[in-house]
C-alpha positions in Angstrom: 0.0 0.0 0.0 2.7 1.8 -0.5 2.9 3.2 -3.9 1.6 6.7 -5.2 -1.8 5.5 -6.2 -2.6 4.1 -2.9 -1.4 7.4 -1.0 -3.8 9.3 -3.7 -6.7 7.1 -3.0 -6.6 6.9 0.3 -6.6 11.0 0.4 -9.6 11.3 -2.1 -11.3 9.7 0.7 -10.3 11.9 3.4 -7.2 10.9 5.0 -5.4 13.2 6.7 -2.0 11.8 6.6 -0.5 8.9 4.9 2.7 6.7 6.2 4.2 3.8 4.3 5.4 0.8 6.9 7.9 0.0 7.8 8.0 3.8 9.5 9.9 5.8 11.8 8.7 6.0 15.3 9.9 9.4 15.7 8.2 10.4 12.5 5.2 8.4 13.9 5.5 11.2 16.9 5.8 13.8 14.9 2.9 13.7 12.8 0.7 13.0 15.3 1.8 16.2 17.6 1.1 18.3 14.6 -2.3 16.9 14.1 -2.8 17.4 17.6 -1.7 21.0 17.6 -4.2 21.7 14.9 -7.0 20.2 16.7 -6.4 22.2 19.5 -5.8 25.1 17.5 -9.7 24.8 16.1 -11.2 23.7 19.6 -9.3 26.4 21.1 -11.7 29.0 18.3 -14.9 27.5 20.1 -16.2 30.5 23.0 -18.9 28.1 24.0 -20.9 24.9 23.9 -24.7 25.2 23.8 -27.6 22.8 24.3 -31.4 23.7 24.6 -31.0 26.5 26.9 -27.9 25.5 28.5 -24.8 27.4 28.1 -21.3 26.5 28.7 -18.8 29.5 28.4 -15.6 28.3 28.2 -13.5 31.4 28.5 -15.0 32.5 31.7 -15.7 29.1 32.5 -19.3 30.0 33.8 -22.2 27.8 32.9 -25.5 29.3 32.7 -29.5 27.6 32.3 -31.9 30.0 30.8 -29.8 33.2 31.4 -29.3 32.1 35.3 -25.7 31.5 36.1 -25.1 28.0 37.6 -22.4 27.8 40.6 -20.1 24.4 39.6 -16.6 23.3 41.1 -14.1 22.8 38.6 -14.8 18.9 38.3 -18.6 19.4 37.3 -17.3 22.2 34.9 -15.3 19.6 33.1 -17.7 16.6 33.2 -20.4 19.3 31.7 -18.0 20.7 29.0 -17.3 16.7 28.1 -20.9 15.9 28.1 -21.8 19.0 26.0 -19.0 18.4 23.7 -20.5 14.8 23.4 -24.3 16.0 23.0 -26.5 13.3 21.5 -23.9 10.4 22.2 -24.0 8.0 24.8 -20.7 8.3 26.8 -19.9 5.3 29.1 -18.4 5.6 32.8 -15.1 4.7 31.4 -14.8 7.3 28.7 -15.8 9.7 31.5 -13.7 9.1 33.9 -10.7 9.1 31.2 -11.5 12.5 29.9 -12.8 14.5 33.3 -10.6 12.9 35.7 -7.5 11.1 33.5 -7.5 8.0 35.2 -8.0 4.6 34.2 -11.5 3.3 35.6 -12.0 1.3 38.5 -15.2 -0.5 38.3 -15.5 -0.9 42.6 -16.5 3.3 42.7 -19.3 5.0 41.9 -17.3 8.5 41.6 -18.8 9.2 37.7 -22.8 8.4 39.4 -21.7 10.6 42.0 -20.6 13.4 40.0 -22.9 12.9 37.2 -26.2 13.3 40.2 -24.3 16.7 41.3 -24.5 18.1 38.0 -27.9 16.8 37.2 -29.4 18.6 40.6 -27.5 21.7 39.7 -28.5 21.7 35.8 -31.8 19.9 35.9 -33.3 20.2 39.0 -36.4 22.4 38.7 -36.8 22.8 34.6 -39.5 20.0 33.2 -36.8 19.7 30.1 -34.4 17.4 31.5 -31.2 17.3 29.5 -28.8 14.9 31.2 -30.2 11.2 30.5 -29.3 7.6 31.8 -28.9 5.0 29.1 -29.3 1.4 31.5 -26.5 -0.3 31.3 -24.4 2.1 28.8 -23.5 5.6 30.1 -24.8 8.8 30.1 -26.2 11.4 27.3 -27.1 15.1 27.4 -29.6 15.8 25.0 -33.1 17.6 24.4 -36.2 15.3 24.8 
């Protein structure tokens, strides 16, 4: 796969990059810190994450339901901003607990239930339009009913 009409095809269907094996690790490394540096330099461009009439603003770092600012540690802030960034896809304990808190999951705590109840009081907790949702068994989704 390694000749000039496999790199072309494989970029006329939307590869981003294109390495023949065998490779060079540090090349390896290379290509995927600059792919990482442009997909921080686009997420970096986003001011804020909305659903329904949630708001996340991500440069103050304030989150706000229908206008009324909502008080949330620095934890909740990042399991909202994942959820939000996530809308309309079930996320599972496991991906949450690698993206908000970095660690590898241990399946004997309830930390992401925990967390995930705090946010919901503070986010849902007196609008009929509840946006965080339990899928049994799966994970988590925020989403509009």
């Amino acid at each position: 796969m390694g000749s000039l009409n496999d790199k072309l095809s494989g970029f006329e269907v939307g590869t981003n990059d294109y390495m023949v094996k065998p490779f060079d690790f540090m090349e390896l490394l290379v290509r995927i810190r600059s792919l990482l540096k442009y997909c921080r330099e686009v997420t970096d461009k986003i001011d804020s994450l909305n659903v329904s009439d949630l708001e996340l603003d991500l440069n103050e770092k304030i989150a706000r339901r229908s206008g009324k600012n909502i008080e949330l540690t620095a934890r909740e802030f990042r399991l909202l901003e994942y959820l939000m960034q996530n809308k309309g896809k079930v996320v599972s304990k496991v991906e949450i607990a690698e993206h908000v808190w970095d660690i590898n999951f241990d399946t004997q705590t309830n930390f992401v239930e925990v967390y995930i109840n705090y946010v919901r009081n503070k986010i849902d907790k007196g609008y009929s339009n509840k946006l965080i949702h339990t899928v049994v068994g799966m994970g988590y989704m925020l989403k509009q009913k």
